[in-house]
C-alpha positions in Angstrom: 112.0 88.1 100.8 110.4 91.6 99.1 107.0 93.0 100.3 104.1 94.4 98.6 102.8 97.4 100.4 99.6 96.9 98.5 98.5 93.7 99.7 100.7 93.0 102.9 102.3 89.7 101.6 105.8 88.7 101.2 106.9 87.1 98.1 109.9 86.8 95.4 109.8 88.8 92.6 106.1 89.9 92.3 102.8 89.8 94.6 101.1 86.8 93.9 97.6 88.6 94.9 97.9 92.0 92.6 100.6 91.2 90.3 102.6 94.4 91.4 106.0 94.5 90.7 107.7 97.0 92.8 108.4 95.2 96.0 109.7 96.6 98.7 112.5 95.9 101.7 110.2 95.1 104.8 111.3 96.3 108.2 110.9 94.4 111.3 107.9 95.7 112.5 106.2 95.6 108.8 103.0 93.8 109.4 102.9 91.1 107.0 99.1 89.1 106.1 99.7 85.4 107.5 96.5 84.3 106.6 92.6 84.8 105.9 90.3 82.4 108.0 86.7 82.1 109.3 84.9 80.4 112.1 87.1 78.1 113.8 90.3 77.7 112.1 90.3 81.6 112.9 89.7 80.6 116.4 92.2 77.9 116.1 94.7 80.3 114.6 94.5 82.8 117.6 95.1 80.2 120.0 98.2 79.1 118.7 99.9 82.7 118.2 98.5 83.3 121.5 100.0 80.1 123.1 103.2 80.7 121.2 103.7 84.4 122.1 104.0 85.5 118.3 102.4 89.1 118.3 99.4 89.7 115.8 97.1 91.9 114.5 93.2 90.3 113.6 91.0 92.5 111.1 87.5 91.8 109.5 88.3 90.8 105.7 86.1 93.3 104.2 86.6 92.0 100.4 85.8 88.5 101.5 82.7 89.2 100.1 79.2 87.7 102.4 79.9 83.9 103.3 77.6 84.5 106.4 80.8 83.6 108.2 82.9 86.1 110.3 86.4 86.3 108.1 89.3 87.5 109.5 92.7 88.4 108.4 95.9 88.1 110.4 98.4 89.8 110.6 102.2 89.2 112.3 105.2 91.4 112.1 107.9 90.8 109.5 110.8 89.4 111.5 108.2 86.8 113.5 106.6 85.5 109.8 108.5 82.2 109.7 107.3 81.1 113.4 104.0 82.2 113.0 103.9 80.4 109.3 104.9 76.9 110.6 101.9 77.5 113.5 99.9 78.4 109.7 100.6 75.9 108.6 99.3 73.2 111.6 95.6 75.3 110.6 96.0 75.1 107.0 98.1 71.5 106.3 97.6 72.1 102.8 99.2 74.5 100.7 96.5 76.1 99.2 95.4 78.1 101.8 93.6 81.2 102.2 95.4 83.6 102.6 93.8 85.5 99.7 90.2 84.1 99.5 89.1 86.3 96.8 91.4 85.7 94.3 90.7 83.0 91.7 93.8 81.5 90.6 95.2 80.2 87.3 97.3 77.0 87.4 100.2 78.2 87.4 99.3 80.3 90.4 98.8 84.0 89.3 95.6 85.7 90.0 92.8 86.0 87.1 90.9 88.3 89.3 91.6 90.9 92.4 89.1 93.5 94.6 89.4 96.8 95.1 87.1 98.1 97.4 84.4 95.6 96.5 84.5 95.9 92.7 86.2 93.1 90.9 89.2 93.7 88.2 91.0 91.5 85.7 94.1 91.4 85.9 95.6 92.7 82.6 99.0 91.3 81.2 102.1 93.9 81.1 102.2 94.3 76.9 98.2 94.7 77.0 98.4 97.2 79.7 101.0 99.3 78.2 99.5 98.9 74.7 96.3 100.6 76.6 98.3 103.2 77.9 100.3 104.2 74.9 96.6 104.0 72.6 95.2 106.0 75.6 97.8 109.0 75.6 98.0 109.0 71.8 93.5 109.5 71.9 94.5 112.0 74.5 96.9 114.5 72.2 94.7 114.0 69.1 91.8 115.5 71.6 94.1 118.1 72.9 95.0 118.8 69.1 91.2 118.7 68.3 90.7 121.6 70.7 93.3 123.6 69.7 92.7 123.6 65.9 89.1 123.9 66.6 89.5 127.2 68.9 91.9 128.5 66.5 89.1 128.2 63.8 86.6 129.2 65.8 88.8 132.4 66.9 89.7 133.1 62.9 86.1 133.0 61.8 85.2 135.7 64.8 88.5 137.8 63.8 87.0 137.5 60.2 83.5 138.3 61.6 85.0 142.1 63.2 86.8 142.6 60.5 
């Protein structure tokens, strides 16, 4: 499996939570998100990597957004993800889990949606977003043109005005 440096996962071909595409080789000591939980299936988790010996790291979910629940998100390193996913999965028996919470999904399982420090984004298909970019750079010479043409004017007319 690849990993997505972005959003700590493991997957195929591309991150099921952003969408990126350039997925890297994870080491053995890569921490790797397990899952997102709050209240007692957090509690429940801990107990059984705890119980099994599977080493793991447990931070706040900060885009989780306020559920008045504490949310945590666990963490496991790369070479111990399959034991600790089968101990997931006693949690979680179903697969839709949470291990993004914030993500609204489409049906066939790709993100609509994803957080970036708080603010919510949309995620944008490849030929729209490159359509964006292309329009963007092209706006960007014709300003850069604008300027030039405009100063070069503007420098005639005072060349013209000492002259």
């Amino acid at each position: 499996m690849r990993y997505c440096a972005n959003c700590h996962v493991l997957c195929e071909k591309e991150c099921p939570v952003c969408g990126n595409r350039r997925l890297e080789e994870p080491q053995a000591e890569t921490p790797v998100r397990l899952a997102t939980a709050q209240g007692a299936k957090s509690g429940m988790l801990e107990g059984l990597l705890q119980d099994h010996g599977v080493p793991y790291e447990k931070r706040p979910a900060v885009s989780a957004g306020n559920t008045g629940a504490e949310v945590y998100n666990f963490y496991v390193p790369c070479c111990r993800w399959r034991e600790a996913e089968e101990l997931r999965n006693v949690v979680f028996p179903s697969p839709e889990t949470e291990a993004a919470p914030d993500q609204s999904l489409e049906p066939e399982g790709k993100p609509q949606t994803y957080r970036v420090k708080g603010e919510v984004f949309e995620v944008m298909p490849r030929r729209k977003r490159m359509f964006w970019r292309a329009f963007s750079a092209i706006l960007f010479i014709l300003l850069v043109a604008g300027v030039v043409f405009a100063s070069d004017a503007a420098a005639g007319w005072l060349k013209g005005f000492f002259a």
